[in-house]
C-alpha positions as CSV (number, residue, x, y, z in Angstrom):
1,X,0.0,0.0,0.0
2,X,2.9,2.3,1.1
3,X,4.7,1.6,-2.3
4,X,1.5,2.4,-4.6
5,X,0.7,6.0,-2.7
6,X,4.6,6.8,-3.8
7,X,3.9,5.9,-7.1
8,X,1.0,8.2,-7.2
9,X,2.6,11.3,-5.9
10,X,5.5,11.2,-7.9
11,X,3.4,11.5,-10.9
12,X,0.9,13.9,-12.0
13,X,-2.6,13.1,-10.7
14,X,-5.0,14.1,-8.4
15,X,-4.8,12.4,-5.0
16,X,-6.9,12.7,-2.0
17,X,-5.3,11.7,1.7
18,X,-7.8,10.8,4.5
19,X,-6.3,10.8,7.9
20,X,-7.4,9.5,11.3
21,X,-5.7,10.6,14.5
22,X,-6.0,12.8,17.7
23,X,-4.9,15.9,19.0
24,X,-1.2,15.0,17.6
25,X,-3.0,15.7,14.3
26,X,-5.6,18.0,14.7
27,X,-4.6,21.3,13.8
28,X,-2.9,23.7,11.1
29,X,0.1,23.7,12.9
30,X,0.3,19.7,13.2
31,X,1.7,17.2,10.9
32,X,-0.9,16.4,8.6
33,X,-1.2,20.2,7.6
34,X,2.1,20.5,6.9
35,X,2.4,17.5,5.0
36,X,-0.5,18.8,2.5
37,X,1.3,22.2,2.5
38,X,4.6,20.8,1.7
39,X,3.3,18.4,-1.1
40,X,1.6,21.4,-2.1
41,X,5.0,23.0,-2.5
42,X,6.6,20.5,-4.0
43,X,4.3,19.7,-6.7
44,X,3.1,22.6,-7.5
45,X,-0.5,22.0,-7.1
46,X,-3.1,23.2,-5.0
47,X,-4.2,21.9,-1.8
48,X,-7.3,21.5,-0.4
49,X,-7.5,20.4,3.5
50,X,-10.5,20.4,5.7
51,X,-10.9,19.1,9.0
52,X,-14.0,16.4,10.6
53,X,-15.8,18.6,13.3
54,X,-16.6,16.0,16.2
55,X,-19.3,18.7,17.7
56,X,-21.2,18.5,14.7
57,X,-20.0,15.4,13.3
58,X,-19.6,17.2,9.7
59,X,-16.5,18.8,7.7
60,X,-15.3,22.1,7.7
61,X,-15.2,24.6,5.1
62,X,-12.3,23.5,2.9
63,X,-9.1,26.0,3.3
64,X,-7.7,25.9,-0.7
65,X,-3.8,27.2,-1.6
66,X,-1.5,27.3,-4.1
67,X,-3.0,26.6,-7.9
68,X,-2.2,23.7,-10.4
69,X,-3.4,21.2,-12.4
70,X,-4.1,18.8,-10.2
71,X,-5.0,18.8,-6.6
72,X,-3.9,17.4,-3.4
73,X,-6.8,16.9,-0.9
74,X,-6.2,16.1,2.3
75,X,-9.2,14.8,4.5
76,X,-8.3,15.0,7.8
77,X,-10.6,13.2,10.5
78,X,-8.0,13.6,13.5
79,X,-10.1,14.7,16.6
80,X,-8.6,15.3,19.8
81,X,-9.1,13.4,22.9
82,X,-10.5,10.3,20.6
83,X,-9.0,6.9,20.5
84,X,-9.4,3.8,18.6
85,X,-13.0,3.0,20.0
86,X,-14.4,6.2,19.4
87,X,-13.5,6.3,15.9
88,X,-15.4,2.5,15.8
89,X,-18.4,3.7,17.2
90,X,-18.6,6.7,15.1
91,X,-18.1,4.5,11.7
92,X,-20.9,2.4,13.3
93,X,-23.5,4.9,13.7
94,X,-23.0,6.9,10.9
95,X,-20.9,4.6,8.3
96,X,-17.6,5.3,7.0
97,X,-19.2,6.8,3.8
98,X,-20.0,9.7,6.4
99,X,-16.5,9.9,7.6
100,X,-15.1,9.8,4.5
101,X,-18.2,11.2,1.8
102,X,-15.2,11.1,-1.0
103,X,-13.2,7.7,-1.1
104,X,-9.3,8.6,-0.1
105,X,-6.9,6.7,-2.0
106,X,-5.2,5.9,1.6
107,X,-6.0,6.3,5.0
108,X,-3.2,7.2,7.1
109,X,-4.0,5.7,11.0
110,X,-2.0,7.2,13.8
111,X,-3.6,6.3,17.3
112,X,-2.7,4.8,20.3
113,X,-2.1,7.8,22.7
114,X,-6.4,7.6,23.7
115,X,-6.2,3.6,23.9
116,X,-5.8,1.5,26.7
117,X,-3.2,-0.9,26.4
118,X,-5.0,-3.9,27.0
119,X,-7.7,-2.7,24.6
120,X,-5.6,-1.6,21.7
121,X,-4.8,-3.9,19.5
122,X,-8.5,-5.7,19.2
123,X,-10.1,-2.2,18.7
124,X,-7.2,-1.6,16.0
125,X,-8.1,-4.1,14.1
126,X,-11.5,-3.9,14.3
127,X,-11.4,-0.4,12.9
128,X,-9.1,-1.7,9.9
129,X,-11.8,-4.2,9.3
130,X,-14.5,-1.3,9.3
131,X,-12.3,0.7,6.6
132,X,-13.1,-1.8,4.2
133,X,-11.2,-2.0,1.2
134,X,-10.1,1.4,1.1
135,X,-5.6,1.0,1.1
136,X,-4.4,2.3,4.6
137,X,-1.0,3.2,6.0
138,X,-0.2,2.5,9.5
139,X,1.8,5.9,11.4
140,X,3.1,5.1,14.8
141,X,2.7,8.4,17.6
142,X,5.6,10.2,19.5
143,X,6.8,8.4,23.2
144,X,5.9,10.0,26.0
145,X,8.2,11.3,28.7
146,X,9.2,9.1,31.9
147,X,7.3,11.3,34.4
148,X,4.2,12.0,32.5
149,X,3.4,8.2,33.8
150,X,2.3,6.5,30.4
151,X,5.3,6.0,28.8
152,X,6.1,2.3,28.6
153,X,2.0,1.9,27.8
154,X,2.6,4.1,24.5
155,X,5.7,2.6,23.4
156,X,3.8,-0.9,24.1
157,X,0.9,0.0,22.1
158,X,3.0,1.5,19.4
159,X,5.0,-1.9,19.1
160,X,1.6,-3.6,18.5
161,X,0.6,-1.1,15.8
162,X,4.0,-2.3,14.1
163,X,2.8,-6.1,14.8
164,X,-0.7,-5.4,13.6
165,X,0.8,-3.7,10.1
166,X,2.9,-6.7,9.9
167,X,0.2,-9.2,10.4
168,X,-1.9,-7.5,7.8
169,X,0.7,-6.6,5.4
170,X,0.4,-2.9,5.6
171,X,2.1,0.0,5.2
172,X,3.9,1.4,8.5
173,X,5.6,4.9,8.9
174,X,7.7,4.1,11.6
175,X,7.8,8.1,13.7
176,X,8.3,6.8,16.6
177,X,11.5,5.0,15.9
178,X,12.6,8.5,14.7
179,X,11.6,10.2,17.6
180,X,13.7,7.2,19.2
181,X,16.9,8.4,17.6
182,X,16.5,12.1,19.2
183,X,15.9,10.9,22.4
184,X,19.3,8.8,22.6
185,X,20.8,11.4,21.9
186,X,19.0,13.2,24.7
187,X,17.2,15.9,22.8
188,X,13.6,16.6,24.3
189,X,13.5,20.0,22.7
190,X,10.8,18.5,20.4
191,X,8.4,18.2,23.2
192,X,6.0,20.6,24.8
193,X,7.4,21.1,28.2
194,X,4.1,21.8,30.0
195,X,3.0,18.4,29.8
196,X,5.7,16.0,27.8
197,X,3.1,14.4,25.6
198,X,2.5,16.4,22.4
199,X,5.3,17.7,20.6
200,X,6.0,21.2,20.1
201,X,6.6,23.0,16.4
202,X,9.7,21.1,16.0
203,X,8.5,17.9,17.2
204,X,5.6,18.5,14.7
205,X,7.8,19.4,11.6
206,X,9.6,16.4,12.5
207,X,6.8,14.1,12.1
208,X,5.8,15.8,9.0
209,X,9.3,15.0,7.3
210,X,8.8,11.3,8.1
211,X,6.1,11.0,6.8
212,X,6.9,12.9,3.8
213,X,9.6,11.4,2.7
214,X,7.7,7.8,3.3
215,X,5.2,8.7,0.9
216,X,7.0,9.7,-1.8
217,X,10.5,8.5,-1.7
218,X,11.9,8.9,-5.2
219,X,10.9,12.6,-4.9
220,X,12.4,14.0,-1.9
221,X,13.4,17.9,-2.5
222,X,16.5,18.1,-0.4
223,X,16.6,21.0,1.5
224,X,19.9,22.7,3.2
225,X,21.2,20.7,5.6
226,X,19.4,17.4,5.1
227,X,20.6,14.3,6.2
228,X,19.3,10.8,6.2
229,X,19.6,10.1,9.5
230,X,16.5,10.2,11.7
231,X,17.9,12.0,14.2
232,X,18.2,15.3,12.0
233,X,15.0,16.1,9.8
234,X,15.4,17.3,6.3
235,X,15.0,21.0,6.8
């Protein structure tokens, strides 16, 4: 799945990203923006991103930039303070055609920080199963800092996300790992301080990079500086 969305965005075609995640992912300053707003950039086409409301259970006003033949849409369902099972029970009442009115061509998944361990990787899967047939891609979450109390929890649940993607033959983006390589070199400057669980404007550009350069590999604009090692994103 990873290897045909690559194929797609290294070529010239419309292509529309769906996303579910929580308040990593939720906002214009997050991840998932930037990764529209950067594909934007790169292939000089125009991006339109809107957001799922969970109040009203209905999408925002699309937010359009740039111009171009073709369009990059990004669909981005990421509501904060949801987990796995709320996700389920929303697809259940209302059907994934309500998530989702306009079929993605992936989904990217990135949960775990909502779940409870013991529940996570039966409601994972059960949610996969409710997707359908629609191609998803797997994206593992940030750790969490020692003190904050949850820590060996998320990085337990994220090494079942990497099990589940294996057991279903699925994509994987593999953030955590990078996240990984900053922390043993004992950089937490990616992390909001206040509460050492969501990462800050580096930690989210970070993210972004990952999973940029996952999606479309053969196409990586190489900014100043870059380096392939995790530990050091490419900007």
């Amino acid at each position: 799945m990873l290897g045909s969305l690559a194929l797609t965005l290294t070529h010239p075609a419309n292509v529309r990203i769906g996303v579910i995640g929580d308040s990593t992912s939720d906002q214009t300053t997050e991840w998932v923006y930037l990764l529209g707003d950067q594909l934007r950039q790169r292939f000089h086409e125009k991006l339109v991103y809107r957001n799922y409301d969970k109040s009203t259970r209905a999408w925002t006003k699309p937010t359009v930039s740039g111009a171009g033949a073709y369009t990059i849409s990004i669909d981005n369902a990421s509501c904060a303070s949801w987990g796995t099972k709320r996700f389920i029970s929303e697809i259940t009442w209302l059907g994934i055609g309500h998530l989702f009115p306009d079929r993605p061509d992936v989904i990217l998944v990135s949960l775990g920080h909502n779940d409870g361990l013991a529940s996570h990787r039966v409601e994972l899967n059960y949610l996969l199963d409710q997707l359908g047939d629609i191609p998803v891609v797997l994206v593992t979450q940030n750790p969490q800092r020692t003190h904050f109390g949850d820590e060996l929890d998320q990085r337990a649940r994220m090494d079942i996300t990497r099990q589940i993607a294996v057991e279903r033959g699925l994509g994987v983006i593999d953030v955590e790992a990078a996240f990984d390589w900053r922390i043993r070199l004992g950089d937490w400057s990616w992390f909001e301080p206040s509460e050492w669980l969501h990462p800050n404007s580096i930690g989210q550009w970070f993210w972004e990079a990952r999973v940029e350069a996952a999606l479309a590999p053969f196409s990586i604009i190489v900014r100043p500086g870059y380096s392939d090692d995790p530990a050091h994103p490419p900007w």
